[in-house]
Every structure is written in C-alpha cells, then in structure tokens.
C-alpha positions in Angstrom: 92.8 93.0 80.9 95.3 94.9 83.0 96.5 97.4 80.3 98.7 100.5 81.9 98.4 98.9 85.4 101.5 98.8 87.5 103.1 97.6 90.3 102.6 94.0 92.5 100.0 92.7 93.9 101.8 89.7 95.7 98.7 88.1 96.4 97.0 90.9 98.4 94.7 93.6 98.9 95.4 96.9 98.8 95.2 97.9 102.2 97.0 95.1 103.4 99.8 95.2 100.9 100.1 99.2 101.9 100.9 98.6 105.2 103.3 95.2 104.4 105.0 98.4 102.3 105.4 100.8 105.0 107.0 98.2 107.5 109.6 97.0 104.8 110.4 100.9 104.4 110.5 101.7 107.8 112.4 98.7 108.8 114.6 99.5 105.8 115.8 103.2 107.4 116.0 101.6 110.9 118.6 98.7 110.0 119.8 100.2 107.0 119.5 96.4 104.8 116.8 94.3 104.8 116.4 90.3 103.6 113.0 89.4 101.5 112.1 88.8 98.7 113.0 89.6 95.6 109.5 91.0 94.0 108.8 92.4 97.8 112.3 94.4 97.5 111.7 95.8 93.9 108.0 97.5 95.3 109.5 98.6 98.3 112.4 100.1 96.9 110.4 102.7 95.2 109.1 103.9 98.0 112.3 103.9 99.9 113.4 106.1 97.4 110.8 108.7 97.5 111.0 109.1 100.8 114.5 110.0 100.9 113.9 112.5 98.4 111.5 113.8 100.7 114.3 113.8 103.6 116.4 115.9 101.1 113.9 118.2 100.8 113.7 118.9 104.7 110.9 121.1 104.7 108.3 120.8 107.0 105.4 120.3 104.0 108.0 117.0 103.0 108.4 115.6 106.6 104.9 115.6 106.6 104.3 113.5 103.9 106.4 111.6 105.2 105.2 111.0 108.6 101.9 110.6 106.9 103.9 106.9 105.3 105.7 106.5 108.2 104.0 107.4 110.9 107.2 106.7 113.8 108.3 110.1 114.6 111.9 108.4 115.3 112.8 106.9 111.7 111.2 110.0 110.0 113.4 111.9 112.3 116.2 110.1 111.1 115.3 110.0 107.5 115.9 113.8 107.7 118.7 114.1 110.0 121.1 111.2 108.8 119.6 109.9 105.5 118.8 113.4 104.0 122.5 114.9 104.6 124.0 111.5 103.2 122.4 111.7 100.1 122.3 115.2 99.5 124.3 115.4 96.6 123.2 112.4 95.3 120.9 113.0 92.2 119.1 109.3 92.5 119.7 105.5 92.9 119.3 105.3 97.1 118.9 101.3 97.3 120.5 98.7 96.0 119.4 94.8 95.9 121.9 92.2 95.8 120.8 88.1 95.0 121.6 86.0 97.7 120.0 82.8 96.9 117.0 80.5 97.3 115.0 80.6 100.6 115.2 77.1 101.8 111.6 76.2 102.7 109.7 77.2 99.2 112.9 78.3 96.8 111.8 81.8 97.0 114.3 83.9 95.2 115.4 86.6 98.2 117.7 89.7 98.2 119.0 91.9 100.6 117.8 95.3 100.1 120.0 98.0 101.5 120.7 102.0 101.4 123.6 103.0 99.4 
C-alpha cells in the first residue's frame, strides 16, 4: 500500500530520479523554458519553485542550499541575481506548463515548462 506517499517515481530510483531532477531545474533557469514531459514537468516544477524562493531570500544560508541542489556556481548565481529580483514581489506561482501535444515516437503527452 502506498498510503501518504507522494510524488513520481517515473520508473526510477531515487538517486537516479534526483539527479534527472536537478538537470531539468538547472536547465530550466539556464533557458528559461524547457520541453518534456508532462508528469516530468509537474515534479520538477516544485523544485523550480523552491529554489527561487530561495533566490528571494538572498542570504548566504539560502544560496547554499541552493548550490547544495545545484551545484553550478553560474545558474545559482543567476538564480539570485536575475531570478530573485524578478520575482521579488511575487508571493508564488513561478512556472507555468503549457500542453503542446503528443511526442511523435510513443504519444507521450509533453509540455513546455517555463518561468513566468
């Protein structure tokens, strides 16, 4: 039974699936959209999101965390230069998927994921 257990597997382990995560959020604040998947763009949202609140924050206790996710010194750099003044009044709701279809080799439902 998985009672009170959250969040997607996608048909990997953990360690695996962490890292999958941190390139689709780095990748994310490098290009500012992404295209993938939809269930792949819902789990990584989440953690776009909290590290932009962390690049609001701006402290240095918050950009470690951060680096500690993302360990490239040049997107968390600009997570807390660009991203973290953009969004500083800005009380939630970073991301935002939009539906653009079937992938054509397995009918995949994919989105592009992109920051607000």
């Amino acid at each position: 039974m998985r009672h009170r257990v959250s969040g997607r597997t996608l048909g990997r382990k953990t360690a695996p699936r962490m890292l999958m995560y941190r390139n689709l959020t780095r990748d994310l604040f490098l290009r500012e959209a992404i295209v993938t998947t939809e269930a792949k763009a819902k789990e990584t949202r989440s953690f776009a999101e909290r590290m932009v609140t962390l690049g609001k924050d701006g402290g240095l206790s918050a950009r470690r965390r951060a680096l500690k996710f993302i360990p490239d010194k040049d997107v968390v750099d600009k997570l807390f230069r660009v991203y973290g003044e953009r969004y500083q009044n800005r009380p939630g709701g970073f991301t935002r998927i939009t539906k653009i279809g079937p992938r054509h080799g397995d009918a995949a439902p994919m989105v592009r994921l992109e920051l607000v």
